[in-house]
C-alpha positions, 0 to 999 in steps of 0.5 A: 869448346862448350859454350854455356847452352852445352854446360847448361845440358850437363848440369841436371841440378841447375836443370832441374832449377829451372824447370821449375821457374817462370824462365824468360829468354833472350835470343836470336837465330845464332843461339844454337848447340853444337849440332846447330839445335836452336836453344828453344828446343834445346831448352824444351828437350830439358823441359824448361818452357820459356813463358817470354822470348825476347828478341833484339835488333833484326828481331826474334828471326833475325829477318829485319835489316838494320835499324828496322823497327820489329813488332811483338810476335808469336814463335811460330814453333812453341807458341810463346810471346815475343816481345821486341826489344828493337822499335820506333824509339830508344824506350823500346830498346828495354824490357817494359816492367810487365814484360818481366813481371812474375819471371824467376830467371831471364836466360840471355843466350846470343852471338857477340862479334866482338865490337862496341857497335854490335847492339846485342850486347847492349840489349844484354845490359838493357835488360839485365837492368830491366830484371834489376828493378824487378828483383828478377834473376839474370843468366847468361849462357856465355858464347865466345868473342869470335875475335878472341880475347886478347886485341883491343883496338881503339879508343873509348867514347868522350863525354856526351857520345854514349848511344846504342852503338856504345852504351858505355865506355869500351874500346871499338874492338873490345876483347871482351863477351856479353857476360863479361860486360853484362857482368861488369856492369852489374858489378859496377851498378851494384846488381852483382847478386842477380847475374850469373855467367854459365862461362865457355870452357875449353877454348884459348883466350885468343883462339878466333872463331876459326877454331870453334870446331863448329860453324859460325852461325850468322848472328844478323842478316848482314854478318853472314861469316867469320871473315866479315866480324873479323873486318866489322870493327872497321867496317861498321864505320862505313855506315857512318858516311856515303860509301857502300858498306857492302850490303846488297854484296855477298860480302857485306862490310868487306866491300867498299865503294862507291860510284865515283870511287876508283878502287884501283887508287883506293887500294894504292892508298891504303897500300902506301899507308903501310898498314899491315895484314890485309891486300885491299883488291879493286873490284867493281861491284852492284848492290841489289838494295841499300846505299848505291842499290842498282848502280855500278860502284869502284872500290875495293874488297878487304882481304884478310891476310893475316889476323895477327898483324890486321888492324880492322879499326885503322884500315876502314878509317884509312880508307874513308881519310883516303876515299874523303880526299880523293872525291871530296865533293862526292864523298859525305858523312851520314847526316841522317837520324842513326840508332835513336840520335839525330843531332850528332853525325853517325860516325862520330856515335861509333868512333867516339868523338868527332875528332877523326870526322873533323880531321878527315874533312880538314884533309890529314894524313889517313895513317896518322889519323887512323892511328889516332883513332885506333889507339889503346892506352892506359885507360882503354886497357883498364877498362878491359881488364876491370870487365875481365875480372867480373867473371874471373 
């Protein structure tokens, strides 16, 4: 498998392009060649010297935990200005026009995991319509969905949810690549002409990270291996309600619980809702920082069993349904400011409506809800294979 920084090396003309350009990039720590050299250095090897390094969520280094704001910087190795892309504010999420100023191409180079609330993909979008405005080249060096490309799961956005989390409307587990979707976007908003996509050869549509032949790198502080972006569709729901989502663990967003959680009657439940793929295991378990830090917690740790089968969105909607039902007065949905919104709950920003919110807390079934949730129709299809055929 070549990833688009492996194809860029090969190509001396588009090289040789380049090195003659005011080249900007967007990148983060995971944006490194199969023999793990970062693209900065990969890029100075072929003389291309970057005049901006833009830095998404977590920052250039890839130090800041979630929805931590990140200060511009200096790269320490080359010297060169970094301008965050993640603030105080949804303003801060975009290029300011004189950070683009003077560039010829913007190099977007980053690790996807595969869901609509990863916000790096939506940086991508972001600032290809930054370079849009400024009549400034975009090119991405495509790497692969570490989910593959062929499940889709869950339900695109209503009207009035649209946010960081999902900036538009895609499926929760998309199948799709920050090209295809920078790509689609483009082609949509009528910028086609400005976006290239260096696209990944030698890879199957549905082969997994596993078959990477190269390790997987993490992309974020918190997304440490392919197991967790494998649970993270449904993981990420947890930070939408009082559970832990397993930061403060070695195993973030494949354990779960809480204090007044019994993991044993947690595991039970979501045995009996006969969903497949995974064995949930009781643990108890103490985060070192974040929700319940210091505290003794039950729950359960997600094992994947059998990637074929494991619906990660209906698995972590189940569990909080039944997490919900079993301590209904301990359990809460997050109320808090989340991702730049205050006035609509959390979970409801990353399932897409408030209707799974509203049906746990009147008491529903967790299956059926889960399968509400999860749900791919005429209309979610569709949009997946409109974003396909951008770069096909």
């Amino acid at each position: 498998m070549k990833t688009g920084l492996d194809l860029l090396v090969q190509q001396p003309d588009l090289v040789a392009r380049l090195a003659k350009s005011r080249v900007g990039l967007l990148a983060h720590p995971a944006s490194v060649s199969k023999g793990m050299v970062h693209v900065t250095d990969v890029l100075a090897e072929l003389g291309i010297v970057p005049e901006v390094l833009f830095g998404p969520e977590h920052g250039w280094a890839g130090h800041a935990q979630d929805m931590i704001g990140v200060g511009d910087a200096t790269d320490d190795k080359h010297g060169t200005r970094v301008v965050s892309l993640y603030g105080e504010s949804f303003a801060d999420l975009s290029p300011k026009p004189a950070d683009l100023e003077g560039l010829d191409v913007v190099l977007i180079d980053m690790q996807d995991v595969g869901a609509r609330y990863y916000t790096f993909v939506w940086t991508a979008v972001l600032v290809a319509r930054g370079c849009r405005d400024k009549g400034v080249r975009v090119l991405v060096l495509e790497r692969p969905n570490p989910l593959g490309g062929t499940s889709v799961e869950g339900k695109l956005q209503h009207a009035g949810f649209l946010s960081f989390v999902g900036l538009e409307r895609v499926p929760i587990r998309h199948g799709l690549t920050i090209g295809e979707i920078v790509a689609w976007r483009a082609k949509v908003e009528g910028y086609s002409e400005l976006v290239d996509v260096l696209s990944v050869q030698g890879l199957d549509r549905e082969a997994h990270a596993s078959a990477w032949h190269r390790p997987f790198v993490m992309p974020s502080p918190n997304m440490p291996t392919y197991d967790t972006a494998l649970v993270y569709p449904g993981g990420c729901l947890l930070e939408g309600t009082n559970l832990s989502d397993g930061r403060g663990t070695t195993r973030p967003f494949e354990i779960t619980g809480a204090p007044w959680v019994s993991g044993k009657a947690l595991a039970e439940g979501l045995a009996k809702t006969g969903l497949h793929g995974f064995v949930a295991r009781p643990l108890g378990f103490e985060p070192t920082f974040h929700k319940h830090a210091k505290k003794s917690c039950g729950g359960v740790q997600i094992h994947v069993t059998d990637t074929r089968t494991f619906r990660p969105v209906a698995t972590y909607v189940a569990l909080i349904a039944l997490a919900h039902h079993a301590s209904p007065t301990e359990f809460r949905f997050r109320t808090e400011k989340y991702e730049f919104v205050d006035d609509i709950p959390a979970f409801d920003l990353l399932v897409g409506s408030a209707e799974a919110r509203e049906r746990i807390l009147a008491g529903d079934d967790p299956r059926a809800i889960a399968d509400a949730v999860s749900e791919v129709g005429e209309e979610e299809r569709a949009v997946v294979a409109e974003a396909r055929s951008a770069v096909e």
